[in-house]
VOLUMLO-723772 format. One record per residue (C-alpha): residue in three letters; x, y, z. Coordinates in nm, 3 decimals. Layout:
BEGIN
{rec "Ala" {X Y Z}}
...
END
This chain:
BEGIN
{rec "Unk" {9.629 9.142 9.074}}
{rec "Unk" {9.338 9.338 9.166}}
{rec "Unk" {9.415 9.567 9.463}}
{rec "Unk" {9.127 9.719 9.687}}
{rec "Unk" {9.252 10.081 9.637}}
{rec "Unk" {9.005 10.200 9.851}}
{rec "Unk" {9.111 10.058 10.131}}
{rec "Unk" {9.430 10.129 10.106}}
{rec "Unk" {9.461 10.487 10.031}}
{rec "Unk" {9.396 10.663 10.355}}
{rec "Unk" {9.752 10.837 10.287}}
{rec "Unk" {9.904 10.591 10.636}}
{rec "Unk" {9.967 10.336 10.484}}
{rec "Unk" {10.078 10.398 10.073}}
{rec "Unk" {10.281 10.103 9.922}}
{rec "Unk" {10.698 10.090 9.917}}
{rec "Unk" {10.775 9.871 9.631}}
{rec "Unk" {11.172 9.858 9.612}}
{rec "Unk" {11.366 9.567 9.363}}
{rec "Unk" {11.612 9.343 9.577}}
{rec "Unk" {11.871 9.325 9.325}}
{rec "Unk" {12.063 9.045 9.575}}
{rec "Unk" {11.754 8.840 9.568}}
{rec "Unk" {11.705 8.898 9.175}}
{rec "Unk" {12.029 8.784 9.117}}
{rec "Unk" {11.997 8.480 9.298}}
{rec "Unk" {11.674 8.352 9.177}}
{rec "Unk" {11.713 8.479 8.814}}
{rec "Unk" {11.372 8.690 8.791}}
{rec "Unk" {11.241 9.012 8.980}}
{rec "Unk" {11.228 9.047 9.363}}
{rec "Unk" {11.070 9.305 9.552}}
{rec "Unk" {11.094 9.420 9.906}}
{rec "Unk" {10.768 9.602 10.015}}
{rec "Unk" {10.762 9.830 10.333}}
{rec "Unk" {10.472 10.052 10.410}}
{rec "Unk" {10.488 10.442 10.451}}
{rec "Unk" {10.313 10.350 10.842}}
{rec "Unk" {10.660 10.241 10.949}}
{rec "Unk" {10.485 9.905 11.111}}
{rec "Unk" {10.482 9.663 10.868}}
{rec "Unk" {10.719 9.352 10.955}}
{rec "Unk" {11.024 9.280 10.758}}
{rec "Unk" {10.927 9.067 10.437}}
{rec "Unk" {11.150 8.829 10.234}}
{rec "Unk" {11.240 8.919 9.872}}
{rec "Unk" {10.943 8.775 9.666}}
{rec "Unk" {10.762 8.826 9.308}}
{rec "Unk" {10.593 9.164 9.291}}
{rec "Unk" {10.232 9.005 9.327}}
{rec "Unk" {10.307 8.865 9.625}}
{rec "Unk" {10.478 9.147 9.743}}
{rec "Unk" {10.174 9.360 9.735}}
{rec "Unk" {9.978 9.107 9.878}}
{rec "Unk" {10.135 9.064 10.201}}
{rec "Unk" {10.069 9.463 10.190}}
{rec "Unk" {9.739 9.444 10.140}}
{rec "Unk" {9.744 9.214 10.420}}
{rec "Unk" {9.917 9.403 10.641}}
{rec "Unk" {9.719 9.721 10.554}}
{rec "Unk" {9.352 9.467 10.624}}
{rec "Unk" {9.496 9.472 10.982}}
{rec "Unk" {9.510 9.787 11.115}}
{rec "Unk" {9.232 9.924 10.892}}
{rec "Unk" {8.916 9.767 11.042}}
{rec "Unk" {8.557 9.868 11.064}}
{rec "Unk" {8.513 10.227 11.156}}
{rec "Unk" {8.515 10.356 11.498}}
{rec "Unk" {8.235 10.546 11.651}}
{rec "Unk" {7.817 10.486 11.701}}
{rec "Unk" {7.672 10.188 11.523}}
{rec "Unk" {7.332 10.213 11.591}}
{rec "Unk" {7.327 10.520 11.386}}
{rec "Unk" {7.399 10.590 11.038}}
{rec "Unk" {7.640 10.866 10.934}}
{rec "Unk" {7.377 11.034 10.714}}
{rec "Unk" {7.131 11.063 11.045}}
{rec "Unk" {7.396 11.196 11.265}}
{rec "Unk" {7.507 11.458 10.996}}
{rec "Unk" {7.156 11.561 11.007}}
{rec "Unk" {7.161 11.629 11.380}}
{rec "Unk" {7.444 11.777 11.312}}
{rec "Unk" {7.290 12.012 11.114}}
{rec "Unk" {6.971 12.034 11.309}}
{rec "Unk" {7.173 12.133 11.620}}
{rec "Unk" {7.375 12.439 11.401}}
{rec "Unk" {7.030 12.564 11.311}}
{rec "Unk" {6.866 12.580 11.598}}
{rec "Unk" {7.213 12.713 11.801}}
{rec "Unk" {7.237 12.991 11.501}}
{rec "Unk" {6.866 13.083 11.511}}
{rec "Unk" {6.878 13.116 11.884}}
{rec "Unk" {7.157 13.353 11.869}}
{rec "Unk" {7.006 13.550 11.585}}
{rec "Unk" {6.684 13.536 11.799}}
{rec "Unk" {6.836 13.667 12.090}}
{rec "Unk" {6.998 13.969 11.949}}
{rec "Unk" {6.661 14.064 11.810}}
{rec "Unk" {6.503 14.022 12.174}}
{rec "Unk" {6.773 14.259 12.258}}
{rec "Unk" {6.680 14.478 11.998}}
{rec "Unk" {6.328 14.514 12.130}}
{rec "Unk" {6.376 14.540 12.503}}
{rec "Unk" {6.616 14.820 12.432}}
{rec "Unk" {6.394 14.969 12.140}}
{rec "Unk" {6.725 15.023 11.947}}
{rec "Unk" {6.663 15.104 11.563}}
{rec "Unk" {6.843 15.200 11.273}}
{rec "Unk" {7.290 15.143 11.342}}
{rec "Unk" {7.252 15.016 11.665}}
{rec "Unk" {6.965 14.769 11.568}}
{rec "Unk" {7.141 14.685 11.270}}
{rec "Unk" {7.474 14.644 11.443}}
{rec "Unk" {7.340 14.386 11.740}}
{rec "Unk" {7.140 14.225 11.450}}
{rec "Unk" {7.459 14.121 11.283}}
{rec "Unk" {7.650 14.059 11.595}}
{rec "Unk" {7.445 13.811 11.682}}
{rec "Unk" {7.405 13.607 11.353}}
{rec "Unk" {7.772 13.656 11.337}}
{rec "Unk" {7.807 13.494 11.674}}
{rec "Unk" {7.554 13.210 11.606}}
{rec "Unk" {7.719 13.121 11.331}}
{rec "Unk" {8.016 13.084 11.521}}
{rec "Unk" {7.889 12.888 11.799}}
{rec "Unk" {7.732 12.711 11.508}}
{rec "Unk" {8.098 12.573 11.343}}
{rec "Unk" {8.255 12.556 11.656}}
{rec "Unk" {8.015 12.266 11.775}}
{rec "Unk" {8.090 12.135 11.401}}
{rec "Unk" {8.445 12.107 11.481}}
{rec "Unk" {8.386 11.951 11.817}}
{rec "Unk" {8.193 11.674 11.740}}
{rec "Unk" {8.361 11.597 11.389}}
{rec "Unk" {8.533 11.255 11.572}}
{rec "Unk" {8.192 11.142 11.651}}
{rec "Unk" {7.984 11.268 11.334}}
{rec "Unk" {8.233 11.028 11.103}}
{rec "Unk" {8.536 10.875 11.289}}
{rec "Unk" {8.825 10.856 11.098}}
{rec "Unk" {8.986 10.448 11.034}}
{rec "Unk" {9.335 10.392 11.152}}
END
């Protein structure tokens, strides 16, 4: 049995594959219980171990669905914007500190000093807008 691991290892929802030795007995041949680590799956009779992982995958083809988020857009596009928008928030902060630098007329430590600052804080403005959109840039399933 072939088994789509890609859509089953998100790390919610790994396999539990435990031998029913009861049900073994009985019917003379392996039977497996299978739970999932999600905690959701219904209770399953004992059966072979191929079907077993089956009703897994099934279960697991139910709460994994399409992703969530904007489908008029591509994820490549809107990690583009992404990027676009940390450029021009970084630049404007690195511009700004020089405009400081020039109204002031600051040179040498001091120039050097805001100069830094304000890359520094672009940069930070930058990732912080990375972090707050990362939900919408590519949605996580589940």
């Amino acid at each position: 049995m072939t088994l789509d691991r890609l859509r089953i290892d998100d790390g919610r929802h790994l396999v539990r594959l435990v031998i029913d030795e009861d049900a073994t007995h009985a019917a003379r041949e392996p039977r497996y219980r299978v739970a999932c680590s999600c905690g959701r799956m219904p209770a399953f009779a004992p059966a072979p171990r191929d079907d077993a992982l089956a009703v897994h995958a099934g279960h697991v083809g139910v709460y994994l669905g399409p992703p969530k988020g904007p489908r008029w857009m591509p994820v490549g596009a809107r990690l583009v914007l992404l990027v676009l928008a940390m450029l021009v928030i970084a630049v404007g902060f690195y511009l700004g500190g020089l405009a400081v630098v020039d109204q002031y007329a600051l040179v040498d430590a001091p120039a050097a000093l805001i100069r830094g600052a304000s890359m520094l804080t672009g940069f930070t403005f930058a990732f912080a807008l990375m972090v707050a959109v990362r939900r919408y840039i590519a949605p996580t399933r589940a």
